[in-house]
PDB file of N, CA, C and O in Angstrom, chain B, residues numbered from 101:
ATOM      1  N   UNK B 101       8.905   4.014  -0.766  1.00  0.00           N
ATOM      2  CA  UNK B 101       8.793   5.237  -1.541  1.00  0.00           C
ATOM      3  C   UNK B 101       7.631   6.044  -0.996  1.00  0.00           C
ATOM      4  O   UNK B 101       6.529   5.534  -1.197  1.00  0.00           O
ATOM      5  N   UNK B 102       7.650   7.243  -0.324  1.00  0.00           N
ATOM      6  CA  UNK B 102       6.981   7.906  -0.219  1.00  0.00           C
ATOM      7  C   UNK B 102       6.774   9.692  -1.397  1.00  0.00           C
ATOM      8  O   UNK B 102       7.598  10.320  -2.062  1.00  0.00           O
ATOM      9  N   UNK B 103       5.450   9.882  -1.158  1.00  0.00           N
ATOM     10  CA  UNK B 103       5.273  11.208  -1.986  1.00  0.00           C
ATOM     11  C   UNK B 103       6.444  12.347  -1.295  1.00  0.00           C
ATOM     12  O   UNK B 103       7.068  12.169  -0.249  1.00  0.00           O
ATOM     13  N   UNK B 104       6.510  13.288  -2.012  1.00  0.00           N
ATOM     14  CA  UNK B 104       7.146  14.772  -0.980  1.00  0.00           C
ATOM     15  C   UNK B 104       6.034  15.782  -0.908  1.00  0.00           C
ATOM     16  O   UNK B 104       6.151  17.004  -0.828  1.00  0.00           O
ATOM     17  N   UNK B 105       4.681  14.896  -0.960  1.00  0.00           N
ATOM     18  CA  UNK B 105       2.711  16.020  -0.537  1.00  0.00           C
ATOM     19  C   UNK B 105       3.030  15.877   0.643  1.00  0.00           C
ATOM     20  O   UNK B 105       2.996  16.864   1.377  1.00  0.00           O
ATOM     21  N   UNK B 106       3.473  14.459   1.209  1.00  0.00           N
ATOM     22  CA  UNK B 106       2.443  13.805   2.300  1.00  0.00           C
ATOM     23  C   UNK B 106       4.418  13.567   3.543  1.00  0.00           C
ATOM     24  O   UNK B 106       5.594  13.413   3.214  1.00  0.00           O
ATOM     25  N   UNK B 107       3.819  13.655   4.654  1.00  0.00           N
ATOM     26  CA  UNK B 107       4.781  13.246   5.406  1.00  0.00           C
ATOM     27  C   UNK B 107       4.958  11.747   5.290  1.00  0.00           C
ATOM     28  O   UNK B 107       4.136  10.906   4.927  1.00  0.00           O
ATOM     29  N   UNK B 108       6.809  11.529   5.861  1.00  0.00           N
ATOM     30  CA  UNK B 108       6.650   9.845   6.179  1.00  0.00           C
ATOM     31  C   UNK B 108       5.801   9.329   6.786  1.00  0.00           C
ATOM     32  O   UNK B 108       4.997  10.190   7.143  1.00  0.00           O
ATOM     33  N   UNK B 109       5.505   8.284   7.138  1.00  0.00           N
ATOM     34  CA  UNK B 109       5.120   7.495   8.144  1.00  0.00           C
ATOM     35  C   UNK B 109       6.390   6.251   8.552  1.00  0.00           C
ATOM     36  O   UNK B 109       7.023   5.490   7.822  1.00  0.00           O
ATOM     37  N   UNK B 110       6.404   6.454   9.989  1.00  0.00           N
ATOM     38  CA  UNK B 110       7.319   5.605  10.060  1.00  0.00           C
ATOM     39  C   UNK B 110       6.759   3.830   9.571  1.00  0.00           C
ATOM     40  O   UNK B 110       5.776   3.919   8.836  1.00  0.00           O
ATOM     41  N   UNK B 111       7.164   2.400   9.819  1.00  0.00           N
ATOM     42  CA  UNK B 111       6.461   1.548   9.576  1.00  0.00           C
ATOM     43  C   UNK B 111       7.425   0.701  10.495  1.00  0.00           C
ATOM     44  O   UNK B 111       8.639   0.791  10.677  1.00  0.00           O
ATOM     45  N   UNK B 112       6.436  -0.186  11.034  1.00  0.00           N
ATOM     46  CA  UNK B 112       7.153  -1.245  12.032  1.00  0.00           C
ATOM     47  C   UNK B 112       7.849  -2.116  11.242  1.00  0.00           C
ATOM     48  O   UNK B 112       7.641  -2.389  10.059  1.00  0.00           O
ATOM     49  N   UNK B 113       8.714  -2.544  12.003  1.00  0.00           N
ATOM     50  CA  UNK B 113       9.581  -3.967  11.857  1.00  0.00           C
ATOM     51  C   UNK B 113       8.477  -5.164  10.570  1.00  0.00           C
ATOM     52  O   UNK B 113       8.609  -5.575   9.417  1.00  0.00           O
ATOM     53  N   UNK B 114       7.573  -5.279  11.558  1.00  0.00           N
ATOM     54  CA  UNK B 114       6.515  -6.078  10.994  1.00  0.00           C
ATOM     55  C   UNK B 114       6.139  -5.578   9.055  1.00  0.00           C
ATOM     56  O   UNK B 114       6.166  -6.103   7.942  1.00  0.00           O
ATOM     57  N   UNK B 115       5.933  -4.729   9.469  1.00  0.00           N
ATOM     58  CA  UNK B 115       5.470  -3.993   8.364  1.00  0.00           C
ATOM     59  C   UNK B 115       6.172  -3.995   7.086  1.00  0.00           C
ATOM     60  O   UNK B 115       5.811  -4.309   5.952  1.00  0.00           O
ATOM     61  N   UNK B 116       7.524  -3.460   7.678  1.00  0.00           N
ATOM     62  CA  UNK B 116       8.498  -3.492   6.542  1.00  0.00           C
ATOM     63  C   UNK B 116       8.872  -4.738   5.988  1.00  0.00           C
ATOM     64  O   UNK B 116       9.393  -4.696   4.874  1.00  0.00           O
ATOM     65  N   UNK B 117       8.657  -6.255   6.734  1.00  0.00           N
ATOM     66  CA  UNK B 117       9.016  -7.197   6.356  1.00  0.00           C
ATOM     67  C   UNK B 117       8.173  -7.413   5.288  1.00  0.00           C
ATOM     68  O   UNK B 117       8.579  -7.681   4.157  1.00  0.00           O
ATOM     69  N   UNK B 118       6.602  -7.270   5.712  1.00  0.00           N
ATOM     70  CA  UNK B 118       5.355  -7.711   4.895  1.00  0.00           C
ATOM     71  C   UNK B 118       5.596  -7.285   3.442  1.00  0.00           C
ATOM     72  O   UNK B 118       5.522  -8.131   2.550  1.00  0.00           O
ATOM     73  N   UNK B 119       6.011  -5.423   3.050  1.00  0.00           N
ATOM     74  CA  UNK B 119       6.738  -4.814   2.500  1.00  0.00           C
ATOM     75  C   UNK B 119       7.408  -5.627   1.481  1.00  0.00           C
ATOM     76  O   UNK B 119       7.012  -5.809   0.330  1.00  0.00           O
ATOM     77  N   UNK B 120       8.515  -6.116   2.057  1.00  0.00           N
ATOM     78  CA  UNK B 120       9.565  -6.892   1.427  1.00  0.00           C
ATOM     79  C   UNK B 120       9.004  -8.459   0.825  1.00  0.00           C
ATOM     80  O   UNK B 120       9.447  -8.916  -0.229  1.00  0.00           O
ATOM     81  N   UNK B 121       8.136  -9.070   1.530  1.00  0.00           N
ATOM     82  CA  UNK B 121       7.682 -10.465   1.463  1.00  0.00           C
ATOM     83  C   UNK B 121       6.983  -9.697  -0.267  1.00  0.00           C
ATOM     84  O   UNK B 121       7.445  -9.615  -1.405  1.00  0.00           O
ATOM     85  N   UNK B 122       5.813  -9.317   0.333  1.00  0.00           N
ATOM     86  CA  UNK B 122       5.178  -8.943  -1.634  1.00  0.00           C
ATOM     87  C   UNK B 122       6.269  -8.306  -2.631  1.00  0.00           C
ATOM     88  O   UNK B 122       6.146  -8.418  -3.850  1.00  0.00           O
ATOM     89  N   UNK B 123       7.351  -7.626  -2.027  1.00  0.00           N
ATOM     90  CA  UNK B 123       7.981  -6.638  -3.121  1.00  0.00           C
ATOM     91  C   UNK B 123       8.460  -8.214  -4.035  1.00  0.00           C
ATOM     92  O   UNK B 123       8.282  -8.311  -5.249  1.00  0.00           O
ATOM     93  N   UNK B 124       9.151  -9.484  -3.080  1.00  0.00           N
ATOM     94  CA  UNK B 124       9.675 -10.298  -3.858  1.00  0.00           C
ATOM     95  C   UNK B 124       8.473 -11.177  -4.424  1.00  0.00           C
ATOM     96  O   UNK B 124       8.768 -11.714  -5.492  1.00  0.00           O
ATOM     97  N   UNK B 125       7.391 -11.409  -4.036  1.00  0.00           N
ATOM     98  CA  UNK B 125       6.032 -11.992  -4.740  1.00  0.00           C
ATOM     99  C   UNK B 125       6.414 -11.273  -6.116  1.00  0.00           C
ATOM    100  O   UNK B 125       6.745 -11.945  -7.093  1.00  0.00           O
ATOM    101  N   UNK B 126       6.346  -9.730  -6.153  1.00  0.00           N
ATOM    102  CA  UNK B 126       5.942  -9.383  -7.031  1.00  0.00           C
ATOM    103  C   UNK B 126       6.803  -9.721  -8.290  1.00  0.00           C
ATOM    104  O   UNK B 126       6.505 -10.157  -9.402  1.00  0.00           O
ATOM    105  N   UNK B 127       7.847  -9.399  -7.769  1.00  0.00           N
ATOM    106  CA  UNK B 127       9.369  -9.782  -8.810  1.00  0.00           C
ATOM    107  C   UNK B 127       9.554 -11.335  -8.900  1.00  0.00           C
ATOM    108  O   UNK B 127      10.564 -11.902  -9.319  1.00  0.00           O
ATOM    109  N   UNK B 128       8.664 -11.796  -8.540  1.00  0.00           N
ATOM    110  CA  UNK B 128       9.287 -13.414  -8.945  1.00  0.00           C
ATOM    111  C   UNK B 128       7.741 -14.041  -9.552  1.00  0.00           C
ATOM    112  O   UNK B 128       7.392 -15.217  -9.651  1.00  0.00           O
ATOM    113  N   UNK B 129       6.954 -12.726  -9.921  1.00  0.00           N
ATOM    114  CA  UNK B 129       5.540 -13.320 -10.672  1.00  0.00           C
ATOM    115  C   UNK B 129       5.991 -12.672 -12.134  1.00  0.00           C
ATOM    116  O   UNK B 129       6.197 -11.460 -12.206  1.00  0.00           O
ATOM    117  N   UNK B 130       6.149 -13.619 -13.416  1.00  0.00           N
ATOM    118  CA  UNK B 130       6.221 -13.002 -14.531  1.00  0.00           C
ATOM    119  C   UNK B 130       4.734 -13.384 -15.255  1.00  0.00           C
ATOM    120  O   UNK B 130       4.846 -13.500 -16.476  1.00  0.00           O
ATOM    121  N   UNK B 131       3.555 -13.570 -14.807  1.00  0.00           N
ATOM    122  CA  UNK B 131       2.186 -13.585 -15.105  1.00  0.00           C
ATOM    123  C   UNK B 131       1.856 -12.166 -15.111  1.00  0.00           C
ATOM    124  O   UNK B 131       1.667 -11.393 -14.171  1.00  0.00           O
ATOM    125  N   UNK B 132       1.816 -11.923 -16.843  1.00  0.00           N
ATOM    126  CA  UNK B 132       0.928 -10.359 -17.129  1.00  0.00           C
ATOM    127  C   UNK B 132      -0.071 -10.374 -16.037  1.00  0.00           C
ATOM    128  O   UNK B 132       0.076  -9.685 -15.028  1.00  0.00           O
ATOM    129  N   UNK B 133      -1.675 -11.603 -16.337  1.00  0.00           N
ATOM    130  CA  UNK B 133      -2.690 -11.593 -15.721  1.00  0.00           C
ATOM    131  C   UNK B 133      -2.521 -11.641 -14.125  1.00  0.00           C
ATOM    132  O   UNK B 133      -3.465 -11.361 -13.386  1.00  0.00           O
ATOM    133  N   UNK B 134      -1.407 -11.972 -13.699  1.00  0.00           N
ATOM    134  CA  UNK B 134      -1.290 -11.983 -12.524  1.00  0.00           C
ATOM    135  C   UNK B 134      -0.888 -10.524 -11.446  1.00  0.00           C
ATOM    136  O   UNK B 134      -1.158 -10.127 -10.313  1.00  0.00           O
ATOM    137  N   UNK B 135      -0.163 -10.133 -12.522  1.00  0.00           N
ATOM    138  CA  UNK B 135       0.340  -9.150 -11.950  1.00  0.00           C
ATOM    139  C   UNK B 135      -0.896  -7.622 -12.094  1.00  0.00           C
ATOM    140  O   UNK B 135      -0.992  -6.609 -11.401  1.00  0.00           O
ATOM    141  N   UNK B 136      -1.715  -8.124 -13.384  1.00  0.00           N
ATOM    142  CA  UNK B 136      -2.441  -6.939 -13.186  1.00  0.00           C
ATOM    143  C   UNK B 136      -3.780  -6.617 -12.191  1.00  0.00           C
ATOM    144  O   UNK B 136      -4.392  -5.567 -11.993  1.00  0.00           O
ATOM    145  N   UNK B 137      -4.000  -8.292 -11.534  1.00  0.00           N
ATOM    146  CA  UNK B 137      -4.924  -8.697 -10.706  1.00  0.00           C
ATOM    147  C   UNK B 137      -4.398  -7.929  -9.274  1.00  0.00           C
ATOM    148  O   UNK B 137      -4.945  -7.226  -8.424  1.00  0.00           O
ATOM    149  N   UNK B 138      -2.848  -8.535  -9.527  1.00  0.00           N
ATOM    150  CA  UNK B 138      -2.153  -7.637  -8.007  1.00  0.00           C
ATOM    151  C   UNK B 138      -2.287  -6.022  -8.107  1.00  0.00           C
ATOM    152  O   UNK B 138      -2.274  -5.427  -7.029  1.00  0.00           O
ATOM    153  N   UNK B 139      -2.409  -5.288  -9.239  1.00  0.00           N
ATOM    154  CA  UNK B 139      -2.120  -3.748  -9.319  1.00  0.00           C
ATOM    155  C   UNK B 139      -3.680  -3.731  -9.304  1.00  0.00           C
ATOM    156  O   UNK B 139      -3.906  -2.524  -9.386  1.00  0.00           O
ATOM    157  N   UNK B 140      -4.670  -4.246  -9.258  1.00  0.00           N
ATOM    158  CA  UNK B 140      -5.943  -3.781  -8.998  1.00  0.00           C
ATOM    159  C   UNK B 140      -6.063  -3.612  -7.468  1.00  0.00           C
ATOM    160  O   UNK B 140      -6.395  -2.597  -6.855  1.00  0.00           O
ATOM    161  N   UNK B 141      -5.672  -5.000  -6.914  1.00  0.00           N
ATOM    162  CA  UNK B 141      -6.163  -4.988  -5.735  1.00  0.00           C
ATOM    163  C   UNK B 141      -5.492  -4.084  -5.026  1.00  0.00           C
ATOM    164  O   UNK B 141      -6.026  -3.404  -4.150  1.00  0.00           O
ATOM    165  N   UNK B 142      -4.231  -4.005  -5.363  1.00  0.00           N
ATOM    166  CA  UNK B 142      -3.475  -2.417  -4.400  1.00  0.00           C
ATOM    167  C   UNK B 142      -3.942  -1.335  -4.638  1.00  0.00           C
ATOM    168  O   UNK B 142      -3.643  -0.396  -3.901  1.00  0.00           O
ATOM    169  N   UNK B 143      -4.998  -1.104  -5.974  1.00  0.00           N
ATOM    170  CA  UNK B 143      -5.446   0.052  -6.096  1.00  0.00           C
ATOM    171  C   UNK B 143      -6.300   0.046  -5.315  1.00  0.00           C
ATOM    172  O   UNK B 143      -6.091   1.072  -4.667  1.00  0.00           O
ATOM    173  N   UNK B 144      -7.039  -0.362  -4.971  1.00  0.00           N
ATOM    174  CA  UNK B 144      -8.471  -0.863  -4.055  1.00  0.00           C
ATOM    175  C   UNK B 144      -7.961  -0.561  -2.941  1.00  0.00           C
ATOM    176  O   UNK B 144      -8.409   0.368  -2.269  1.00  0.00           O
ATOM    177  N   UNK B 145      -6.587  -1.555  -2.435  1.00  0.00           N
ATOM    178  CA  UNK B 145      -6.518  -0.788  -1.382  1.00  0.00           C
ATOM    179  C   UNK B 145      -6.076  -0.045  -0.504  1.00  0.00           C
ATOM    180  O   UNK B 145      -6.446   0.126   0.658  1.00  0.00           O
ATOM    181  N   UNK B 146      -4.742   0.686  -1.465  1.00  0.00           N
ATOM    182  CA  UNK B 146      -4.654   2.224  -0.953  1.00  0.00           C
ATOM    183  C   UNK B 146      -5.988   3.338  -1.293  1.00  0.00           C
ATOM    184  O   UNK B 146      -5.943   4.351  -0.595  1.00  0.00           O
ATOM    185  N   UNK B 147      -6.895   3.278  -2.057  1.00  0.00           N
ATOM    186  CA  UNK B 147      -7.785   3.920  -1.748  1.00  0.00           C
ATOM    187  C   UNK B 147      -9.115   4.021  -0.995  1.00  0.00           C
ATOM    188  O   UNK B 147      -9.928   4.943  -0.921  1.00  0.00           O
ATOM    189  N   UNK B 148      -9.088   2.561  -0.355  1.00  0.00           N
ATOM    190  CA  UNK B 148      -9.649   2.539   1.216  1.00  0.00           C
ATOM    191  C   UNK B 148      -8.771   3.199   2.283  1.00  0.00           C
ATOM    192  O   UNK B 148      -9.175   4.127   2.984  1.00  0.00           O
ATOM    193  N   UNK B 149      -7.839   2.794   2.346  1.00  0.00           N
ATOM    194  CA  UNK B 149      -7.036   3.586   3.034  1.00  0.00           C
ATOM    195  C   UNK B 149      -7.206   5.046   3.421  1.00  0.00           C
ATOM    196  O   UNK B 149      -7.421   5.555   4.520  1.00  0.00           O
ATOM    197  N   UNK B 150      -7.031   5.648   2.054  1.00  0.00           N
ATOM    198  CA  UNK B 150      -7.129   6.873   2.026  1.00  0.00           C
ATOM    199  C   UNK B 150      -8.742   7.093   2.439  1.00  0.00           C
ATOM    200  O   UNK B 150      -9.016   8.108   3.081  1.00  0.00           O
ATOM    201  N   UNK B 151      -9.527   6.406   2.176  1.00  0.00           N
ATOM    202  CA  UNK B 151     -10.647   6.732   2.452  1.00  0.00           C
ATOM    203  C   UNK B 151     -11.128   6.839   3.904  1.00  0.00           C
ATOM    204  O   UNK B 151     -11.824   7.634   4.536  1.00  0.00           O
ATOM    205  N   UNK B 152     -10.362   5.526   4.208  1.00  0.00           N
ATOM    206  CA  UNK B 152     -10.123   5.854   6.129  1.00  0.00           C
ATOM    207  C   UNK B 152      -9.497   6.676   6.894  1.00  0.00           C
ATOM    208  O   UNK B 152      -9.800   7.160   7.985  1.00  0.00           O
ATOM    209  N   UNK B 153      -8.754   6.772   6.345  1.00  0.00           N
ATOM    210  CA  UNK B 153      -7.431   8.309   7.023  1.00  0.00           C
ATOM    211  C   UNK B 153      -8.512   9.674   6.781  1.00  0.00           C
ATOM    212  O   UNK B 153      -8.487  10.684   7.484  1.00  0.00           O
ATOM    213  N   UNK B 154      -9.449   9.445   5.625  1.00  0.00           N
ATOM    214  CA  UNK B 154      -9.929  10.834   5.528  1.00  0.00           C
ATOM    215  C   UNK B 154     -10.735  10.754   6.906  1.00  0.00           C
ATOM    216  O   UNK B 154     -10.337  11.377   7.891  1.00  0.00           O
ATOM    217  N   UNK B 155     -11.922   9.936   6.934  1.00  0.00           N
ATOM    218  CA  UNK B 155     -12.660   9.623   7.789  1.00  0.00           C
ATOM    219  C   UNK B 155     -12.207  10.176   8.987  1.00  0.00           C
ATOM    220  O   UNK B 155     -12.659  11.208   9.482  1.00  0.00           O
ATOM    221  N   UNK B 156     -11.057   9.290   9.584  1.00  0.00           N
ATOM    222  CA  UNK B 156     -10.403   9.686  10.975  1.00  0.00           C
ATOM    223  C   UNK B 156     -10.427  10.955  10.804  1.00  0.00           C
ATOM    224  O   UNK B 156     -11.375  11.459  11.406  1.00  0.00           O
ATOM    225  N   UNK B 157      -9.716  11.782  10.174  1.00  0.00           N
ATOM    226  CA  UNK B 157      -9.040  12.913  10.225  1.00  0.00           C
ATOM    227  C   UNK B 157     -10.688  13.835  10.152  1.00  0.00           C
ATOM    228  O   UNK B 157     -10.627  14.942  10.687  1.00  0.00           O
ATOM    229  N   UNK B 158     -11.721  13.553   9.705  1.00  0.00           N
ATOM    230  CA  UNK B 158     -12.845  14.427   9.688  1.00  0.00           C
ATOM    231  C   UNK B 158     -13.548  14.339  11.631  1.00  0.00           C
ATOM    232  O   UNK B 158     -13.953  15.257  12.344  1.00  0.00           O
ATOM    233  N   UNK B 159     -13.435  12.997  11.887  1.00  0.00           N
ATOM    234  CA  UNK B 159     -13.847  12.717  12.774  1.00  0.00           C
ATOM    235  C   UNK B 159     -12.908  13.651  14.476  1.00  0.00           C
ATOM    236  O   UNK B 159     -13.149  13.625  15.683  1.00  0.00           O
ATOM    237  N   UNK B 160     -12.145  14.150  13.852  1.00  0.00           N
ATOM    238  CA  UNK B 160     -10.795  13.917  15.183  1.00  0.00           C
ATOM    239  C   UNK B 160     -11.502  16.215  14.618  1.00  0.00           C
ATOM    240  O   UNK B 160     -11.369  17.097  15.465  1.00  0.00           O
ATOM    241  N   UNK B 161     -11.906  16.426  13.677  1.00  0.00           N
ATOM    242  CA  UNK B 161     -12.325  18.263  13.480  1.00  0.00           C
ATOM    243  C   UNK B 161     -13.676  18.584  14.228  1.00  0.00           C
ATOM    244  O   UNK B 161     -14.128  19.729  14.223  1.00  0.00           O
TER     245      UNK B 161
END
């Protein structure tokens, strides 16, 4: 799922598997506490992410 802000990004083979490996982690964890431990840490770290993409992108002006 991507936004319609931001362009795709394509994603490797690799990638998409990794993708798929957590999508079924996620669906086969019925732990509230577990699952909200997992939605922290993805918050964490798509917003490193973003914090790095900004970086690059300041660095490359």
């Amino acid at each position: 799922m991507h936004s319609d802000r931001s362009p795709a990004v394509e994603l490797s083979i690799t990638q998409q598997f990794e993708i798929e490996r957590f999508n079924r982690a996620i669906d086969a964890t019925a732990d509230p506490d577990q699952l909200r431990n997992l939605a922290k840490q993805l918050l964490q770290a798509w917003h490193t992410q973003k914090a790095a993409t900004a970086w690059v992108a300041s660095q490359r002006a």
